[in-house]
N, C-alpha and C positions, 0 to 999 in steps of 0.2 A: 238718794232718791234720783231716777232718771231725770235729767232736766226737762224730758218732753212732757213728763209730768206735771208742770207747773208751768212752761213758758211756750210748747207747743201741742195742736192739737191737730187740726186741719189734715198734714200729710202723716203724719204718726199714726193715724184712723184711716186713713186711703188704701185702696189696695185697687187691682184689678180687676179683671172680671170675673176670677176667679181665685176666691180668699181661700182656699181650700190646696192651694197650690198645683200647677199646672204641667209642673214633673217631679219624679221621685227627689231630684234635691232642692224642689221648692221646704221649705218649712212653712206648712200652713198657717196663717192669719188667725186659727180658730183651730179647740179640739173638732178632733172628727168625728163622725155621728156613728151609731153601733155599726161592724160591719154588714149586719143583717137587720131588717126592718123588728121593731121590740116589739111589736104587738101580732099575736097570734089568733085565727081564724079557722075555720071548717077547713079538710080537705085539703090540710099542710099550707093552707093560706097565709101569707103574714105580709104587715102594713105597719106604717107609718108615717109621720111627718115631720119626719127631721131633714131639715135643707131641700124642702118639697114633699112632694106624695111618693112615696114608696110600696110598690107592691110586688111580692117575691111570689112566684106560680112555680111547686114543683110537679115533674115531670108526671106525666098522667099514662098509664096504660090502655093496649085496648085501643088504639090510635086516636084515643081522645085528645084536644087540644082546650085551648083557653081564647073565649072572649073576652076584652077587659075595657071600660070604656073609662074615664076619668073627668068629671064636669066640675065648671063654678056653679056651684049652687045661687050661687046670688046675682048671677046672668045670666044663667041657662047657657052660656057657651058647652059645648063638648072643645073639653082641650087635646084629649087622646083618646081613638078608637081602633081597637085594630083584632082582629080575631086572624085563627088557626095558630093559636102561638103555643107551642110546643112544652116550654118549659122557660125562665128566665126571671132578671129583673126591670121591673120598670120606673123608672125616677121621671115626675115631672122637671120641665126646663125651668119653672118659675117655684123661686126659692123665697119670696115675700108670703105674706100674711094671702092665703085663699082659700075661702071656704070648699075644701073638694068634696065632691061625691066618687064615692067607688060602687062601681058594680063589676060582678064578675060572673062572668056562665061558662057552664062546660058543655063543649060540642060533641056529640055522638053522632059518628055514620057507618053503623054496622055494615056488614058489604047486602050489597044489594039492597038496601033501605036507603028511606031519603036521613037527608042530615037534621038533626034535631039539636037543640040547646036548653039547656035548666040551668036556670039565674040559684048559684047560690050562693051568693054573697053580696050584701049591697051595706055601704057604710057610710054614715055623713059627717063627714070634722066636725066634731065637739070636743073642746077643751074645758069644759068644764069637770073639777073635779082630778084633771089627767095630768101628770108631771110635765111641765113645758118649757124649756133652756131658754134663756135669752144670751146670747153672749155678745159681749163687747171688744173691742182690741183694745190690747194691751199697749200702756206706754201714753197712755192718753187721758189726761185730769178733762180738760171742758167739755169735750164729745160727753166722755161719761156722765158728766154731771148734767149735758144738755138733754142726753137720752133717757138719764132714769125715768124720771116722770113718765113717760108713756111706756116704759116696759112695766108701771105700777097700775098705768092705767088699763094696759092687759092685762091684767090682771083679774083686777077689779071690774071689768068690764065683762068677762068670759068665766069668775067663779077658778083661777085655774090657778094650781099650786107651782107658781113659777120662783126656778132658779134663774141667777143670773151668775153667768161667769165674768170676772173684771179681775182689774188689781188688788192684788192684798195690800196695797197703800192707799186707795180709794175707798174700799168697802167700810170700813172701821163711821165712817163719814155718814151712811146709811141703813148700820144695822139697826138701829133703835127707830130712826125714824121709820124705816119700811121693815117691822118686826113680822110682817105677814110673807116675804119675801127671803128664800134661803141666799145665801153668797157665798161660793167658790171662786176658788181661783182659777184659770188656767189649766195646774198641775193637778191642781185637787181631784177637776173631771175627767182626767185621763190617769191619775193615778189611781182611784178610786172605782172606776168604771162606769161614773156616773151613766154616761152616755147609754148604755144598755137598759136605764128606764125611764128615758122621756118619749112621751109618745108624740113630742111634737119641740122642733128648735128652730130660733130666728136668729139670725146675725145681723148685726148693727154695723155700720162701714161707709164709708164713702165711695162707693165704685166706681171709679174714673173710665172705667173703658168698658163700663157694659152696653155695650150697644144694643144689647136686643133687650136690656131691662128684663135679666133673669135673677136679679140678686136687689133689684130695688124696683117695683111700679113707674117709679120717673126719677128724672133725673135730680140729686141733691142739689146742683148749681140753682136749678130755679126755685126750689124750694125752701132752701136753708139748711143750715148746718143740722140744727133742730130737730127742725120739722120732717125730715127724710125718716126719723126713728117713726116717727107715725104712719107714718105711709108703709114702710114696711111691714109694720104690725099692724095696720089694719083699724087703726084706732084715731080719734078725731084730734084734728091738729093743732088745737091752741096752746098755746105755751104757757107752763107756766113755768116757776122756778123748782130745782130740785130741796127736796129736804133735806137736812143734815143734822145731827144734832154732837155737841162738843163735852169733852167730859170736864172744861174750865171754861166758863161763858164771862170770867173776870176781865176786866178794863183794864189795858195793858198800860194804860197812861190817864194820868188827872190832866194834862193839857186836851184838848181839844188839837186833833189830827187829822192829815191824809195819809193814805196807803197809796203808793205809784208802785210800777211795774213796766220797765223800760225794756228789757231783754223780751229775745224773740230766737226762734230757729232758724228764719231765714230773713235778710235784710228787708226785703218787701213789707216786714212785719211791724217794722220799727217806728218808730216814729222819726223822720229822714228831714226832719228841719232843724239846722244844726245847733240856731240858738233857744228852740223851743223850750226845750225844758228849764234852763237854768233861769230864763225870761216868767215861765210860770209857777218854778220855785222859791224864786225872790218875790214877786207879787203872794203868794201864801205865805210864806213867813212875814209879809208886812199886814195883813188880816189876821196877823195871832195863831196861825195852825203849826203844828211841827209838820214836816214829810220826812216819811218814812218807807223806805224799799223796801219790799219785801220780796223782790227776784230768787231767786234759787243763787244766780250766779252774781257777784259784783262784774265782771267782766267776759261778752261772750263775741265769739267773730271767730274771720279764718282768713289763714293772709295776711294783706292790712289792714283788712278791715273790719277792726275791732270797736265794739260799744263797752261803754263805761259808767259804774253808776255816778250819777248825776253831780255834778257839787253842789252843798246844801243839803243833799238829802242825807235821813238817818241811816244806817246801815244795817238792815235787818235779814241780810241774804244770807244763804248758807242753807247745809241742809237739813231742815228743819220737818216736825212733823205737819200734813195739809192741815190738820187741827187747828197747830199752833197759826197758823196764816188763816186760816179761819176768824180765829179769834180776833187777830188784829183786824182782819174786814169789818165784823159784827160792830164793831164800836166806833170803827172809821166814821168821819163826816163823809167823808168820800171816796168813790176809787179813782185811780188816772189811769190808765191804759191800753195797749192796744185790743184785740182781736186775740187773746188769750186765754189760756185755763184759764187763769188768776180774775181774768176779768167776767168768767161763769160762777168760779166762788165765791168772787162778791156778791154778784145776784141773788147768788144762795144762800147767801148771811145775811141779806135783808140791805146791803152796803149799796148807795146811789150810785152809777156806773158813769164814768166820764169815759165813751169810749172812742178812739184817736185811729180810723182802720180809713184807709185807701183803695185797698189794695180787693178787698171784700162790699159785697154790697150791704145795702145792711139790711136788706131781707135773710143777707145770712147769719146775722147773732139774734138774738134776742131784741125785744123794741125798748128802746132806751129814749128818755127826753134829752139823753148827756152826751149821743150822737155827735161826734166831730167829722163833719167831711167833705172835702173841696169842689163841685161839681164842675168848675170851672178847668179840669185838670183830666187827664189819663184817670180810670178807674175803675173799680169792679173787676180786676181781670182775671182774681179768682175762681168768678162766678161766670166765668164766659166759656162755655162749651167748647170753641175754638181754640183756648190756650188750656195746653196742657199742661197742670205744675209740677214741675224738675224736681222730685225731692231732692234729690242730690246737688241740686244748685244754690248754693246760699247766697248769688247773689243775684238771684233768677228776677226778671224784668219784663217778658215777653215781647213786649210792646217797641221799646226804649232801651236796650240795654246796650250798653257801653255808648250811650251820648247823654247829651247834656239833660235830657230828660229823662233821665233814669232813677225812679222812686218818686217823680215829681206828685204819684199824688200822696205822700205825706212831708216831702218836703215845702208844698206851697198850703200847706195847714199850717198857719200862725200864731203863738203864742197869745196874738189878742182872740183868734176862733177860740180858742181852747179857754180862757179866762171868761169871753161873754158867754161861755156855756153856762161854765161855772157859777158864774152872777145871776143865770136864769134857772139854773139847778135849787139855788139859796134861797129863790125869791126875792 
């Protein structure tokens, strides 16, 4: 199993402003949508709304041309107008959830006559009923799990027979719970040709550099990791947890336990107070709990700098099926961890979330009472449009990096922050 599966999300789910790839040896973020719009109209017309509004005009004799105007229905804005257009295709710029209207007329100016027009085509986005893609990026457990719920609630909101594309390591997670919902993979929709009949597809992603908001209505920084899958699609923002259901829902232990989760993809991630954890592994084993890892990896870094699992903790890393780390969540007393998959499947198991992030605000996970975070410190710089995250930097710091405040805001998060959560988690 990818490790980003299980201990990174964030930049694994990021892409540019354009996921679709921006030259031929990009490898897109996402399948690509039919080469030709799927849906067919009067007059060789053809439409769609996969990755926007799509509208193909062929070539008209007779020196006839084409008007074509293209509106939000739910503003009255006109977003494109433009007549004498000859023959071609037209792609709306905005690739999120918008109710479009299509109109289309054909111009006649016989010679010597004045110019005339007949509207024959006019269309208004309804997905009720119509084949709809939701696709997610691959390589990414918490996005996925943060996003389904609202690609359900499109669902359910619009009557619409939606696929989602994701991981064939993730899906298995929510076919039973969302039996109303198909799942492919990836390869599936471009092996299969899926693409040639949706009449409408949304992509789910982080876009770090869309600046004109063509691939998302606003920005995720301020919105949340979350809540950006709602904005996209169109659909209202409250959170909830996603469903999952397990084909063993047994108790993996008669003691009474935690589940932790130390490991991260980039240092920022970590928890960076160096006697934190072993300070609030001994205080749990003296309250009676076993702790238990359930990392993917016992050991992750690059360089020197390398993290390890814990001493004291049980050793449940390795690679495992998300089930099986489900299951251990489901029965956990609790979870510890950062800003991780690990720390979205707990949610999703029903598991109380002790969550340990700096580096994130926490408008960006989910709302937790089990919040750990230093305000007295450097922080959020995640969620700061100004700092742009280096995937490629594992020991990325924006702020701080290479002095003595570098990671400071999880290294000045205390083993007693972290226990008084705990104590207020219990009751």
């Amino acid at each position: 199993m990818p490790q980003s599966l299980i201990s990174s999300d964030q930049e694994a789910a990021s892409s540019g402003a354009n996921p679709l790839g921006s030259k031929l040896s990009d490898k897109p973020a996402y399948p690509p949508s039919a080469s030709v719009p799927t849906q067919q109209a009067h007059h060789g017309i053809r439409f769609d709304f996969n990755f926007g509004c799509r509208v193909q005009l062929p070539l008209l004799g007779d020196g006839q041309t084409w008007h074509v105007r293209l509106r939000d229905l739910d503003t009255g804005n006109i977003l494109f107008e433009k007549t004498g257009i000859p023959a071609g295709l037209i792609h709306s710029s905005k690739r999120w959830y918008v109710r479009f209207g299509i109109d289309v007329w054909i111009e006649s100016q016989p010679q010597g006559s004045v110019k005339s027009e007949k509207q024959v085509f006019s269309h208004h986005f309804d997905p009720q009923n119509k084949e709809i893609l939701i696709q997610f990026p691959v390589g990414t457990l918490g996005d996925t799990l943060a996003w389904m719920p609202y690609a359900n609630r499109f669902a359910k909101k619009h009557g619409a027979h939606v696929t989602c594309a994701l991981s064939g390591l993730i899906s298995p997670l929510f076919e039973k719970a969302y039996s109303h919902i198909r799942f492919f993979t990836h390869e599936e929709v471009i092996d299969q040709k899926l693409s040639d009949t949706f009449y409408g597809t949304y992509s789910l992603g982080l876009f770090f550099d869309d600046v004109g908001c063509d691939w998302q209505p606003t920005d995720f920084r301020s919105v949340g990791l979350h809540k950006t899958a709602a904005y996209i699609l169109g659909v209202p923002p409250e959170e909830e947890p996603a469903k999952i259901t397990l084909s063993d829902e047994s108790r993996p232990l008669k003691e009474p336990y935690v589940c932790i989760a130390v490991q991260a993809s980039s240092q920022c991630k970590y928890w960076n107070n160096p006697t934190g954890w072993r300070e609030v592994i001994t205080w749990l084993k003296e309250q009676g709990y076993r702790v238990v890892c359930i990392d993917q990896k016992a050991e992750h870094g690059t360089g020197v700098v390398w993290n390890h699992l814990p001493h004291g903790a049980e050793d449940q890393t390795g690679n495992r099926p998300l089930a099986e780390r489900a299951r251990w969540l489901k029965h956990a007393a609790f979870f510890i961890g950062g800003s991780s998959g690990l720390a979205w499947l707990a949610w999703s198991a029903g598991c109380p979330v002790i969550m340990i992030s700096g580096f994130t605000h926490p408008n960006n996970e989910f709302e937790t009472p089990g919040r750990v975070i230093n305000w007295h410190t450097c922080n959020s710089c995640w969620n700061d449009p100004k700092e742009r995250f280096d995937h490629h930097d594992f020991l990325w710091c924006p702020r701080h990096k290479n002095s003595e405040r570098q990671f400071e805001c999880t290294k000045l998060i205390t083993s007693e922050m972290v226990i008084n959560r705990i104590k207020l988690m219990r009751g």
